[in-house]
Each structure stands twice: as C-alpha cells, then as structure tokens.
C-alpha positions in Angstrom: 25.4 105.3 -20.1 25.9 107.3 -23.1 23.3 109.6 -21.3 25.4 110.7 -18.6 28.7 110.9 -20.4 26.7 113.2 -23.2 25.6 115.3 -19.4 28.9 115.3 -18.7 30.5 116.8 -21.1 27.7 119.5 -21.5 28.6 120.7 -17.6 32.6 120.7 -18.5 31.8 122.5 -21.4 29.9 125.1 -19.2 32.8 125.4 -16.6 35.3 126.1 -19.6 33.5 128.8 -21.1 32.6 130.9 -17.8 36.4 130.3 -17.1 37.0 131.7 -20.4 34.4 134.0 -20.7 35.2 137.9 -21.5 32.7 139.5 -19.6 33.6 137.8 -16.2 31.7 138.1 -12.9 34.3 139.2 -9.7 36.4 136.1 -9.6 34.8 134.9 -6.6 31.3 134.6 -8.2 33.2 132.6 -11.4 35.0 130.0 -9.0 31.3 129.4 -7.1 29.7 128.7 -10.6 32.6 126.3 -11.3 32.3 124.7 -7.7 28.3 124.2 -8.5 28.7 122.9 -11.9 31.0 120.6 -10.8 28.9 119.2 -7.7 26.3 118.9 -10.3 28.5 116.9 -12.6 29.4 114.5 -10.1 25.5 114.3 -8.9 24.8 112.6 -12.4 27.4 110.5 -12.7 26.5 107.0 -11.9 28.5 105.4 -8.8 29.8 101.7 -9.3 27.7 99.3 -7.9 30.0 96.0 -6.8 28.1 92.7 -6.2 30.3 90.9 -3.7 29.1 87.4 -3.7 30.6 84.8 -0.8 31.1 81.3 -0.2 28.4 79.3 -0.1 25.6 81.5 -2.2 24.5 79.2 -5.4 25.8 80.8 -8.7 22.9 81.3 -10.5 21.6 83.3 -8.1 24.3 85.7 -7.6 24.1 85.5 -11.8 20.1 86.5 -11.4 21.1 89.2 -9.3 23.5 90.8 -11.2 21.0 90.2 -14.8 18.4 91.6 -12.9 20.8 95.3 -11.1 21.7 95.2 -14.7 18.8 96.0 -16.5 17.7 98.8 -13.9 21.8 100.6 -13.0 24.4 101.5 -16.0 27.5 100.5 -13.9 27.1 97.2 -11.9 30.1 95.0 -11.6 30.7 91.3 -10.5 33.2 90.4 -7.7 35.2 87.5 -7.5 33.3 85.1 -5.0 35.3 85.9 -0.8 35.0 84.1 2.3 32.6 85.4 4.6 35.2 87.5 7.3 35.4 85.0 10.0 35.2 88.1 12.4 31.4 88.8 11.6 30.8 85.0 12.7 28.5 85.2 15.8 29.1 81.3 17.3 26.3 81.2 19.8 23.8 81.3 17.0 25.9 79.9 14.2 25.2 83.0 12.5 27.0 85.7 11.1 26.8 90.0 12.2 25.7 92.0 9.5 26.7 95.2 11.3 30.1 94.0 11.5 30.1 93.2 7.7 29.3 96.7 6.5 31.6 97.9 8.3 34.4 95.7 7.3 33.0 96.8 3.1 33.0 99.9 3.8 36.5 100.4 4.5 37.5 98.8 1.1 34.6 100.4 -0.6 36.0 102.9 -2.7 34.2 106.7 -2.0 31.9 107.4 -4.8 31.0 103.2 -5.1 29.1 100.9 -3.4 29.0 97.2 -3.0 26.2 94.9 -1.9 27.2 91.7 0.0 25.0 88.8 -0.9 25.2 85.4 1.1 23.0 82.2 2.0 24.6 82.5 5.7 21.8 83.8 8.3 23.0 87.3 9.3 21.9 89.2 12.6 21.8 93.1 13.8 21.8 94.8 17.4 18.0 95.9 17.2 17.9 98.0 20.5 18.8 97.8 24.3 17.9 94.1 25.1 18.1 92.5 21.9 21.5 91.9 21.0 21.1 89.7 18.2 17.6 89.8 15.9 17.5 87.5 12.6 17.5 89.6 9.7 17.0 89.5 5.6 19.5 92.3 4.9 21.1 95.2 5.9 21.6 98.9 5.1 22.8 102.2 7.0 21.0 105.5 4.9 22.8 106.5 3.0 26.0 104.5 3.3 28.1 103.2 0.7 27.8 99.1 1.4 25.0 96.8 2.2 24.3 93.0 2.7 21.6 90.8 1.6 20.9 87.1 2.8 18.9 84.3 1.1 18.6 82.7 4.8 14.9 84.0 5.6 13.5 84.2 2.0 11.1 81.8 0.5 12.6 78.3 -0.9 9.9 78.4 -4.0 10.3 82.0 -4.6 14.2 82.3 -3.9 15.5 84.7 -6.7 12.6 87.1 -6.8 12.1 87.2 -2.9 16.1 87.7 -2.9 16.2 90.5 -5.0 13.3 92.6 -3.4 15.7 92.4 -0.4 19.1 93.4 -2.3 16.6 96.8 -3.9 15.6 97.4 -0.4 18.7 97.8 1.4 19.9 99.3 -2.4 17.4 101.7 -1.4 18.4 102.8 2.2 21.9 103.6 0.3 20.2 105.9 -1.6 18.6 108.1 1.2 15.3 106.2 1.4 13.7 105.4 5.0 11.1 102.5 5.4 7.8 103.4 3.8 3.9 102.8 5.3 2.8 101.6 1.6 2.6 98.1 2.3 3.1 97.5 -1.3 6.5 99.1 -2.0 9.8 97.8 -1.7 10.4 100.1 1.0 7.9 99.2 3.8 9.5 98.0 7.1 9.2 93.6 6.9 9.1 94.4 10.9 10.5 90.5 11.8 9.0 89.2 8.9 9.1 88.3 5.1 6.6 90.4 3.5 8.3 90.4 -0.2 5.1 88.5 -1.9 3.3 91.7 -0.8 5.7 94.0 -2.5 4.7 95.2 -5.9 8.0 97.9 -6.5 8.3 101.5 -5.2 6.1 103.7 -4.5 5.9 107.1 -6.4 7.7 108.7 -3.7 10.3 106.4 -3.4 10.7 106.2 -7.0 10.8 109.5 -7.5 13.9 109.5 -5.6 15.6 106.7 -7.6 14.8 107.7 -10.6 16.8 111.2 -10.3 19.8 108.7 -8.9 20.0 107.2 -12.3 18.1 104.3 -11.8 15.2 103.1 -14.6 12.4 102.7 -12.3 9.9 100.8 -14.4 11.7 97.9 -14.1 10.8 97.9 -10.5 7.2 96.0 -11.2 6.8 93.1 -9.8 3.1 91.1 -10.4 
C-alpha cells in the first residue's frame, strides 16, 4: 500500500509544479498535462475490493477467501453477511439468477470499487436463445464493477481452493480479461464444467494484465 500512496504523491507533486511552473506551455497544453497526470494517478490507485458474503456460505470459507484476496490485493474489505435478494430466486429450479444479482451489486457498488458475491446457493445465467437457465460456478461481466461466486458446483474435498480459483476468475473478467485457450490458467473457459484441478494460475498474458492492476501475481500458483 505504501507503494501507491509513495506514486501518489510523486504525480500530485508533478501537477503542482507544471501549475506553478514559470516557463509555462499555452494554458491549454498545462491543463492537458494536469488531466493526464491525474488519469494516471487514479490508474494506480487500488480500487476497494468488497467480499459480500450471504446467508448460508460456512464462515471459514468466506474467512479463506478473504486470507487468501489478501495476500495477492492491498485493499480488500469484509461485508457483514446479507440475505440472498429474494428477487434473484429462480423457483422452478430452486436456484438463484446470477445476472439478476450483479445487477442488483452494482447499483450499490460504489464507482471506483468492486464487490464479489460469494454464496453456497446454485446460481444460473441466460446462456443464449434457447437456454434460459444454464447452472453456473460464477459470474462476471468484463470489465464491470461486481461479480458472484458459488460453492454449489465445486468439489466437496477440494472446496476452498476449487472456490477460490472461481472468485480470481470472475476477479479477472472485472479486470478486462476474456476466457483464455491455456488450459492451465485461471482464465480458460470451464465450458459446463469444473476444470479448477487443471488450473495451475495465469498465464503470462493474463498476468501481465493483473500485475499492472496492482495485483502480486506470484501468489497465483497453484500445484
């Protein structure tokens, strides 16, 4: 954390002295090297990363989860466990609808944050004309600022480690990544099923990627 803030204040300290510099550009070329360095500021600064845990989802795995987001994002904070919005529940499969989740989180996500739903409910998606309501592990819309994770599908003798590969792969969509053809990353499409064992962390590529988002990528190995 003390990384960024040290960043930070190095940018700021730029935009105060071309503001104050005597040998200044035309004024329009000085407010578009402020606009930059501020864009650029903001780019480094980490966003909030809220774990929403709800009802239902055993503590020490919402606990793992937010140990293990921890030690690879500087600002990660704990929610207060919530019922699951009894709007999302799909009755005629006992199942809740992911879409309708992210978009009830991301109108109380704040801009600049982002919060990961995690649940033991099974959670379904729209997957094309025809099939109205496909079983998934999680949830994630590129780039957007929400995503939710379910327990439902994973292994039952591999829970917390199958569980988080699915959190970092939605995480992951948030962050601009698409589905990946190395079958061993984090990123590959599970395509109906649960492929997590296979997963060994991210690829180069996709690492590359979350490494200049702030995130420490070498804690992304799995064996």
């Amino acid at each position: 954390m003390k990384y960024y803030f040290l960043k930070t204040v190095a940018i700021l300290f730029a935009i105060n002295l071309i503001s104050c510099s005597d040998n200044e550009p035309k004024e329009n070329a000085i407010e578009q090297q402020k606009v930059e360095l501020i864009k650029t500021a903001a780019a480094i600064t980490p966003a909030t990363i809220n774990i929403q845990p709800y009802d239902g989802l055993d503590e020490e795995i919402t606990n793992y989860i937010f140990a293990e987001l921890n030690k690879v994002y500087p600002k990660v904070k704990l929610l207060a466990y919530n019922p699951l919005p009894q709007r999302a529940y799909y009755k005629p499969r006992n199942r809740y609808k992911a879409d309708t989740i992210l978009a009830i989180l991301n109108n109380t996500t704040a801009n600049g944050e982002h919060t990961v739903a995690l649940t033991n409910k099974d959670i379904s998606s729209d997957n094309g004309p025809g099939v109205p309501d496909w079983g998934i592990m999680g949830l994630a819309l590129i780039k957007g600022k929400p995503w939710v994770a379910s327990t439902f599908r994973v292994s039952k003798t591999n829970v917390k480690q199958q569980y988080f590969k699915v959190v970092i792969h939605e995480l992951g969509h948030t962050q601009g990544l698409k589905h990946c053809p190395d079958k061993t990353c984090i990123m590959t499409d599970a395509e109906g099923k649960n492929n997590t064992e296979n997963e060994k962390g991210f690829c180069k590529k996709c690492e590359a990627v979350l490494k200049a988002k702030g995130f420490i990528v070498d804690k992304f190995i799995f064996n």
